[in-house]
C-alpha positions as CSV (number, residue, x, y, z in Angstrom):
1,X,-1.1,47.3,2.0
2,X,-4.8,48.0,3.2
3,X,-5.7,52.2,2.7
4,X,-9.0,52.9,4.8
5,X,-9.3,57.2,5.1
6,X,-10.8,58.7,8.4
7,X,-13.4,60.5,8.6
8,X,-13.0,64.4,8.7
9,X,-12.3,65.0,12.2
10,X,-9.2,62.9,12.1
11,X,-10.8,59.6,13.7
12,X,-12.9,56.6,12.7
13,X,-16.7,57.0,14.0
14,X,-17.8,53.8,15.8
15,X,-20.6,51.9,13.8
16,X,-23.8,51.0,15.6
17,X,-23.9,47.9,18.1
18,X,-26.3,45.8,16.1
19,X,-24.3,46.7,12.6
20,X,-21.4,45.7,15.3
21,X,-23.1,42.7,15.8
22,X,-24.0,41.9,12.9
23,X,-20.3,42.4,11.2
24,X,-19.1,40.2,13.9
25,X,-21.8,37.5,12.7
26,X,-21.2,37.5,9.3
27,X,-17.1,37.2,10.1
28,X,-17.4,34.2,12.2
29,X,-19.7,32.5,9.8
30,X,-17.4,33.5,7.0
31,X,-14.4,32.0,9.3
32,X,-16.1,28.7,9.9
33,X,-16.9,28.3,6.4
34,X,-13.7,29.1,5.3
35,X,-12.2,26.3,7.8
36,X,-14.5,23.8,6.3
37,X,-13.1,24.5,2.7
38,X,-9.6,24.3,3.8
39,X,-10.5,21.0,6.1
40,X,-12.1,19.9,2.9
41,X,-9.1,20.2,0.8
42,X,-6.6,19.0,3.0
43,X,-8.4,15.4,3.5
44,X,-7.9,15.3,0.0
45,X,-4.6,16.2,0.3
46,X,-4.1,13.4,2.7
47,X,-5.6,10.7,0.8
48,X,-4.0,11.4,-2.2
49,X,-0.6,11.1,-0.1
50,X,-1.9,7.5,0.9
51,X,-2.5,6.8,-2.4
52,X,0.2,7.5,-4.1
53,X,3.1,5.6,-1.6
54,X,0.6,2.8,-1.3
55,X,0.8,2.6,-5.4
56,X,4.8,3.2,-4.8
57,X,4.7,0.3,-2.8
58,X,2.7,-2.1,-4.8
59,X,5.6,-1.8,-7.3
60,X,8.5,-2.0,-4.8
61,X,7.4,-4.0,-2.3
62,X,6.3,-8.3,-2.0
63,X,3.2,-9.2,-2.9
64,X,1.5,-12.3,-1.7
65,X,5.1,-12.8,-0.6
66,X,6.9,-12.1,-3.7
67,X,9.4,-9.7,-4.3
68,X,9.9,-7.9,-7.4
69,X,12.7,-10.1,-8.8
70,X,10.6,-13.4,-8.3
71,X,8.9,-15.0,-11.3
72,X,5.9,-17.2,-10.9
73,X,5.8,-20.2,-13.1
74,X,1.7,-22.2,-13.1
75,X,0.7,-25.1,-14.8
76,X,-2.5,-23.5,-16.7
77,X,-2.6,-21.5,-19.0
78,X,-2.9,-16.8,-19.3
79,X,-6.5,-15.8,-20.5
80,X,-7.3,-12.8,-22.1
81,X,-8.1,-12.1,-18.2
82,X,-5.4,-13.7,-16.8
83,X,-4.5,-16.6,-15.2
84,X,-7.4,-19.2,-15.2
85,X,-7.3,-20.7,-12.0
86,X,-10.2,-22.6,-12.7
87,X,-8.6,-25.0,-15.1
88,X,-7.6,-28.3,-13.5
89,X,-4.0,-29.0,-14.6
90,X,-0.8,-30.9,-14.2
91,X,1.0,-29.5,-16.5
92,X,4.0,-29.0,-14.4
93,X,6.5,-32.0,-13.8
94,X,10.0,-32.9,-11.8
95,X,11.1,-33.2,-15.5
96,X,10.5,-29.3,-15.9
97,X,11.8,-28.3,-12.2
98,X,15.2,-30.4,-13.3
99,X,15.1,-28.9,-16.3
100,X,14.5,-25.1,-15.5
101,X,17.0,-26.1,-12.1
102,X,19.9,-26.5,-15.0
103,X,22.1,-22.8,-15.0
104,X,22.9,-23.0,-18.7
105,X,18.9,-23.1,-19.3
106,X,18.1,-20.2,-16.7
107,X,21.2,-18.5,-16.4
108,X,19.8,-15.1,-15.4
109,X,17.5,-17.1,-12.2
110,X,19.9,-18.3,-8.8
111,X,17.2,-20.3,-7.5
112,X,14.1,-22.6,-8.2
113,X,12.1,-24.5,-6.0
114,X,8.6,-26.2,-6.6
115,X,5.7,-25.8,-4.7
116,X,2.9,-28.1,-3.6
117,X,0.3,-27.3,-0.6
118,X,-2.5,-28.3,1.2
119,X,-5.0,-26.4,4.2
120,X,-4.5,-29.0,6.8
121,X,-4.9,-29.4,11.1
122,X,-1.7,-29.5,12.9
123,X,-1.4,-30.4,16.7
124,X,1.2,-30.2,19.2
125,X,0.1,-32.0,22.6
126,X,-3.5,-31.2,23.2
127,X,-3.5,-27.6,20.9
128,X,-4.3,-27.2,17.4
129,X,-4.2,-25.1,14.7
130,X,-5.2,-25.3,10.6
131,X,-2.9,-24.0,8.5
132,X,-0.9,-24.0,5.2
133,X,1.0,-26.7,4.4
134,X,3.7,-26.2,1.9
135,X,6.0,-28.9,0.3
136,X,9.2,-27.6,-1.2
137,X,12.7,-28.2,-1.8
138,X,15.8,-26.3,-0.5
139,X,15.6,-23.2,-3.2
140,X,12.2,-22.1,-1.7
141,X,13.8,-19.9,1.0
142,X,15.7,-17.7,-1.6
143,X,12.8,-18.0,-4.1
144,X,10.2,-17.1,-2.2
145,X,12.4,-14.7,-0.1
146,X,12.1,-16.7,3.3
147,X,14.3,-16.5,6.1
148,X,15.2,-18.9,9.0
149,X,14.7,-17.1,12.6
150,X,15.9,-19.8,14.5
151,X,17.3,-23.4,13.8
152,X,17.7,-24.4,9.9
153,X,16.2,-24.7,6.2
154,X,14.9,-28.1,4.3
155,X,18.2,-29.4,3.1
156,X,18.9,-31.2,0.1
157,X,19.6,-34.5,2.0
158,X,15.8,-33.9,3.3
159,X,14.4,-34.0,-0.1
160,X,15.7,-37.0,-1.4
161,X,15.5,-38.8,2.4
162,X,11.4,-37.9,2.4
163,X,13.0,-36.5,5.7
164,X,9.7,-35.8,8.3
165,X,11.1,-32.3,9.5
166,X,9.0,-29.2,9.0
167,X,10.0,-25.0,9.2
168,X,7.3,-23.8,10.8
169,X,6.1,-20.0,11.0
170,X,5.5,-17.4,13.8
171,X,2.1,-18.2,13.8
172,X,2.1,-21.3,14.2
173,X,4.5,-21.3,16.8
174,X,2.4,-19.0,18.8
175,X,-0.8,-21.3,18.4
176,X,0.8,-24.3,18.8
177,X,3.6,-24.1,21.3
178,X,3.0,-20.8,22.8
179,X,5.9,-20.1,25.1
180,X,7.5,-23.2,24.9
181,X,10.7,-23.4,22.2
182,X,9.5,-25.6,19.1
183,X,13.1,-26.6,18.0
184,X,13.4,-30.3,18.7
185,X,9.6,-31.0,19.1
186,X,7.5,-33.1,17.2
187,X,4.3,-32.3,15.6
188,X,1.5,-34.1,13.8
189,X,0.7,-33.0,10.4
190,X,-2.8,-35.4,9.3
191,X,-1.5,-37.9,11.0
192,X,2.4,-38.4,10.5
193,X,5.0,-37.0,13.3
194,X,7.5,-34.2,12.2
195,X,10.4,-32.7,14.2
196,X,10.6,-29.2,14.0
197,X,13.9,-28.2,12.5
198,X,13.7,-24.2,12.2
199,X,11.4,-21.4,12.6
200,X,10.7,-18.4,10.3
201,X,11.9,-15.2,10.4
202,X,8.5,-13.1,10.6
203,X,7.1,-11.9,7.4
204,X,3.4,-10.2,8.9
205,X,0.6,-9.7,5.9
206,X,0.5,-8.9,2.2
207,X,-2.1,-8.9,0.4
208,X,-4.6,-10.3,3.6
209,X,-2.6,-13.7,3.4
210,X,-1.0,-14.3,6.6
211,X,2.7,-15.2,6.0
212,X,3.9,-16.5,9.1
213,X,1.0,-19.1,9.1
214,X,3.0,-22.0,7.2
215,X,4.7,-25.0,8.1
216,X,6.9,-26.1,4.8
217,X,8.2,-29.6,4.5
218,X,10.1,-31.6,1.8
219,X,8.3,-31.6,-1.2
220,X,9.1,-35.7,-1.4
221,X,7.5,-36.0,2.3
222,X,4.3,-33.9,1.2
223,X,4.1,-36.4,-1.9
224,X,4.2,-39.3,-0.2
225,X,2.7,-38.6,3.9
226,X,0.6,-35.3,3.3
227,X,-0.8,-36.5,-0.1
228,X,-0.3,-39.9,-0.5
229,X,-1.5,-41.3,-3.8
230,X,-2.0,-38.5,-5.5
231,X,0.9,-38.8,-7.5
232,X,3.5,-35.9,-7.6
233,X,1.0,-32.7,-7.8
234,X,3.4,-29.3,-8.4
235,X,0.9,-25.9,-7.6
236,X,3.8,-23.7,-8.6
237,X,7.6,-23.6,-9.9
238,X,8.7,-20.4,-8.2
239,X,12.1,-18.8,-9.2
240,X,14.5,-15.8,-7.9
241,X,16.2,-13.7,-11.1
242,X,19.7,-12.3,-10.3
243,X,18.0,-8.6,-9.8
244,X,14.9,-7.5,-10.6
245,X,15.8,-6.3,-13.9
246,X,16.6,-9.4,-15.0
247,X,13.5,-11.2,-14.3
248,X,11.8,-10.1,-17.5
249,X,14.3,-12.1,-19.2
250,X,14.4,-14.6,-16.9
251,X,10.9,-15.2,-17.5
252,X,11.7,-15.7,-20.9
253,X,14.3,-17.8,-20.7
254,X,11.7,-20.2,-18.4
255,X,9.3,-19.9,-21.1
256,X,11.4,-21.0,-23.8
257,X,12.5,-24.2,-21.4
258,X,9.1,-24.8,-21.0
259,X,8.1,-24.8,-24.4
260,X,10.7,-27.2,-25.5
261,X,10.3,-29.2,-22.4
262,X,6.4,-29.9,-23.8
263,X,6.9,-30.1,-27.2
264,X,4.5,-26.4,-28.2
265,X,5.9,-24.6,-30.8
266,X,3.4,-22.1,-30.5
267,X,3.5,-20.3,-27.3
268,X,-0.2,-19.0,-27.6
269,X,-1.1,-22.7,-27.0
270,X,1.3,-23.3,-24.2
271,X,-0.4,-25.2,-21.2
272,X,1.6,-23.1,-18.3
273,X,2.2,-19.5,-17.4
274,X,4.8,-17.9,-16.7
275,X,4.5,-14.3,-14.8
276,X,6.9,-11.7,-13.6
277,X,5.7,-10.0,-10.3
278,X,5.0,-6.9,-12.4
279,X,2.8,-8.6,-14.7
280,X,1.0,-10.4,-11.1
281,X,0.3,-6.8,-9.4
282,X,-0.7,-5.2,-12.8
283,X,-4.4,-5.9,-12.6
284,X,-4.4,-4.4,-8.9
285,X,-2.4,-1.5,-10.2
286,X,-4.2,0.0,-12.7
287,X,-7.5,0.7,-10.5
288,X,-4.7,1.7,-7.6
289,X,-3.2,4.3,-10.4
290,X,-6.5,5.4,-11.6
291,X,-7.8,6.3,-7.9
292,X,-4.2,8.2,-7.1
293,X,-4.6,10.5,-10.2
294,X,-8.0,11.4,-9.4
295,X,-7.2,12.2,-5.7
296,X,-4.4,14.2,-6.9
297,X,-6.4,15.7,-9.1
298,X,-9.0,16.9,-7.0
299,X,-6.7,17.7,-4.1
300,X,-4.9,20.5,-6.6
301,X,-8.6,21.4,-7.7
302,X,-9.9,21.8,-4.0
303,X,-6.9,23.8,-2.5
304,X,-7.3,25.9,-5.4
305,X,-10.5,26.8,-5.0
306,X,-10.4,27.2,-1.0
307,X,-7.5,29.7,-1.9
308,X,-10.0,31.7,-3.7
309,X,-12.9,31.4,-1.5
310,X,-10.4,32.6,1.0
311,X,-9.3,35.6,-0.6
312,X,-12.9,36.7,-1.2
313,X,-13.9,36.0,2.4
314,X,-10.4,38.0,3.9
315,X,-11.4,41.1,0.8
316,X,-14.8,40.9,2.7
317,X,-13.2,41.1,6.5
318,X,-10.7,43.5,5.4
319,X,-13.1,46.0,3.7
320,X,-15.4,45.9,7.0
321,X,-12.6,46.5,9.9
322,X,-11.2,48.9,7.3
323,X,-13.3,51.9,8.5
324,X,-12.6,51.8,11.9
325,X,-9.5,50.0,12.3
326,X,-5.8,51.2,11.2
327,X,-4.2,49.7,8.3
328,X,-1.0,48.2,10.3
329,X,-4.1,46.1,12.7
330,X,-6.4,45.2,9.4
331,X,-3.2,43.8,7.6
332,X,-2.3,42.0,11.3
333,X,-5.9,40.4,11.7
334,X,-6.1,39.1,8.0
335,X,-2.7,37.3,8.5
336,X,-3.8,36.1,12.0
337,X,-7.0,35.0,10.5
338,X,-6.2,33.2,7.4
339,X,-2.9,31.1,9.6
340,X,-5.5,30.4,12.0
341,X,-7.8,29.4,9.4
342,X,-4.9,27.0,7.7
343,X,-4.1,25.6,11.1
344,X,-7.4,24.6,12.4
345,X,-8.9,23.4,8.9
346,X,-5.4,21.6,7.7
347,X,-5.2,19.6,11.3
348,X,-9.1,18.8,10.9
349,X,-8.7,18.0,7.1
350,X,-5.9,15.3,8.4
351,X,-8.3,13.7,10.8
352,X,-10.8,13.4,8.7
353,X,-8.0,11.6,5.7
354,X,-6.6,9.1,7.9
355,X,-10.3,8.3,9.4
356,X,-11.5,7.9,5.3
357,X,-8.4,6.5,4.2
358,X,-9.6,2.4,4.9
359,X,-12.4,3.4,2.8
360,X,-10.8,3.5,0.0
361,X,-11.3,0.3,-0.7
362,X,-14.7,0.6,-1.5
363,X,-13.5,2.9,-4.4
364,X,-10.6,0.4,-5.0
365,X,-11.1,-2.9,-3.8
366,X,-7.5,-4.0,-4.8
367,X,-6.0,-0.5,-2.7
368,X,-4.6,-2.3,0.4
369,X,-3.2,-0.1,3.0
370,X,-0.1,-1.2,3.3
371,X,1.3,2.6,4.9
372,X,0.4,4.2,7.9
373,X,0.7,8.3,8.0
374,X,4.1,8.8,8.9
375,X,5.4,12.4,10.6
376,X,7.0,14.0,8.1
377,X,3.3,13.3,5.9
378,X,1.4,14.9,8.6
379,X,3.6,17.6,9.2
380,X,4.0,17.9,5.1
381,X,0.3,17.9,4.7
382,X,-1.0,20.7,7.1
383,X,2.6,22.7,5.5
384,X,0.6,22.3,2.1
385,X,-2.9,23.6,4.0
386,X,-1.9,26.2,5.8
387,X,0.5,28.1,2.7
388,X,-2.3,28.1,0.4
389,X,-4.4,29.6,2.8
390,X,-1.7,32.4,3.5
391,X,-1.2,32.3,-0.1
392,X,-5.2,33.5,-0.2
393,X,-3.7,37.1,0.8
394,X,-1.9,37.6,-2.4
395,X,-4.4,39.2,-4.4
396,X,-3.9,42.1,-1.3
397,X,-0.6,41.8,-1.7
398,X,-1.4,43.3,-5.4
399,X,-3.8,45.7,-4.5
400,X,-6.8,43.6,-5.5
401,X,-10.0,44.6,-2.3
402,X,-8.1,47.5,-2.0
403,X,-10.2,50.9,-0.2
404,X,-10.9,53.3,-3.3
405,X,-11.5,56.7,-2.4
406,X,-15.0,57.0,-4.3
407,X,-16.0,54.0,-1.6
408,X,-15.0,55.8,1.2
409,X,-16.2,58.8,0.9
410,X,-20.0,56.6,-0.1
């Protein structure tokens, strides 16, 4: 690969040892400069990773405890911006739940449930908590994708009874009753007992809102015990399409029941939304998508341009131990160098990612980290560092930095 000619006599002549010294200098400043590129392009590398399966999961995964087949139906109205939750409504009736609960309006949705809540302290002997209240019928579990851990779900018989049971969630059980089993207990909600009936199955975070901190009730019981004379406020008419490819057109199907339910023939000045979960995360996607496709593109930019910086810098190494070292050792050193070069920068650029990575938020404050750095992306990361640094020698390879003659005899 490398051609370096002796001198006359048959063998290399030694250089000087300050020239000695000084080579050696200039190669390790060369090396650590060189693992600083590679470090530098690998963090890249390893944020855009995060960024890309955290946009992956926006799409796939619940948000705010919705899955992708779940449509979200508001009583205001879609802005230019969105939804305006600053209007004051009550747009939203039993009439419309009754209606939109009917199979031959909704066909492609299997469930509806309304939803009401309230931030209020719960006790259980001498410990309390505050937490969210929600009041709901039976269809709430498979709406909103809640399961029961232990005991049972509001039942139909609740609803209509204004039974005082409650679900509550991990959270609350750990507050509340610690290591004693809630099933059977009572609790005070305000100031009205409930027996707890069934406990959650854990659902953790999304979106910073602690899912396991809810108790959920009746919808009747929160109407009339947790809200008394307030009439019969709905926050929310959640429903559950068949599969998530039919919740476009279950969306439409709601907002045509809707519209006939209020009397608007125009639906630009209906006085409800409804949303699909792809049109609810599209606001936090687009800055999400934005940030990936600049990581990625300056994680292909960076490795690029290490790979080049690299090749000069092993040109420069192998063009110095070419006069006094054979070719088989020069072409023996450069691979050495450059894999230790890929190993040591790609393992330091990794650090360095998964240390930055929480900061991304700062670029995009809807980016939530919702996946940790898994094996096989470690492992696939330094893979990606440490071949375009061997990659660096291929411009050898080709006889590019290779020994002329004229240069060897100067």
């Amino acid at each position: 690969m490398i051609e370096s000619e002796s001198s006359e006599s048959g063998s290399s002549t030694p250089l000087p040892k300050s020239a000695q010294l000084s080579s050696k200098g200039g190669r390790m400043t060369r090396l650590v400069v060189d693992t600083v590129f590679v470090a530098v392009a690998v963090a890249m590398v390893s944020l855009a990773f995060t960024a890309s399966r955290n946009v992956s999961s926006d799409i796939s995964q619940p948000t705010a405890g919705l899955s992708p087949d779940s449509i979200v139906i508001s009583p205001v109205p879609v802005s230019s911006s969105g939804i305006d939750y600053g209007i004051s409504s009550q747009s939203l009736t039993m009439t419309d739940l009754t209606a939109l609960s009917n199979p031959g309006y909704l066909p492609a949705a299997i469930s509806v449930a309304p939803v009401t809540t309230a931030r209020k302290l719960v006790q259980y002997a001498a410990r309390t908590a505050v937490t969210n209240i929600v009041g709901t019928t039976s269809g709430y579990a498979s709406a909103a994708d809640f399961m029961v851990g232990s005991g049972r779900f509001i039942s139909t018989q609740d609803v209509a009874e204004s039974a005082p049971v409650a679900i509550i969630g991990s959270t609350v059980v750990s507050e509340l009753f610690g290591s004693v089993d809630p099933l059977g207990q009572t609790m005070i909600i305000g100031r009205s007992q409930f027996r707890v009936v069934g406990v959650l199955a854990s659902r953790g975070f999304s979106g910073g809102d602690d899912l396991d901190n809810r108790v959920i009730i009746p919808e009747t019981t929160m109407w009339s015990t947790v809200l008394p004379g307030q009439g019969e406020p709905i926050n929310l008419i959640l429903a559950h399409s068949k599969t998530p490819a039919l919740a476009e057109q279950a969306a439409q199907q709601a907002t045509a029941v809707l519209l006939a339910q209020h009397g608007i023939a125009n639906p630009a000045q209906a006085d409800f939304s409804v949303l699909t979960h792809a049109a609810l995360i599209a606001p936090q996607l687009g800055p999400a998508q934005a940030l990936k496709r600049t990581l990625s593109f300056a994680s292909v930019l960076l490795l690029i341009l290490a790979a080049l910086h690299l090749a000069q810098s092993v040109t420069k190494d192998v063009l110095q131990r070419g006069d006094h070292l054979p070719d088989s050792q020069v072409d023996f050193y450069s691979l050495l160098r450059v894999t230790t070069i890929g190993v040591i920068g790609s393992v330091a650029g990794l650090a360095v990612g998964i240390f930055v990575t929480p900061f991304l938020r700062v670029l995009s404050p809807s980016f939530v980290l919702v996946n940790r750095f898994s094996l096989s992306d470690s492992f696939l990361t330094v893979l990606i560092g440490v071949s375009f640094a061997v990659a660096s020698l291929a411009p050898m390879a080709f006889g590019f930095g290779e020994r002329t003659e004229s240069e060897d005899s100067a």
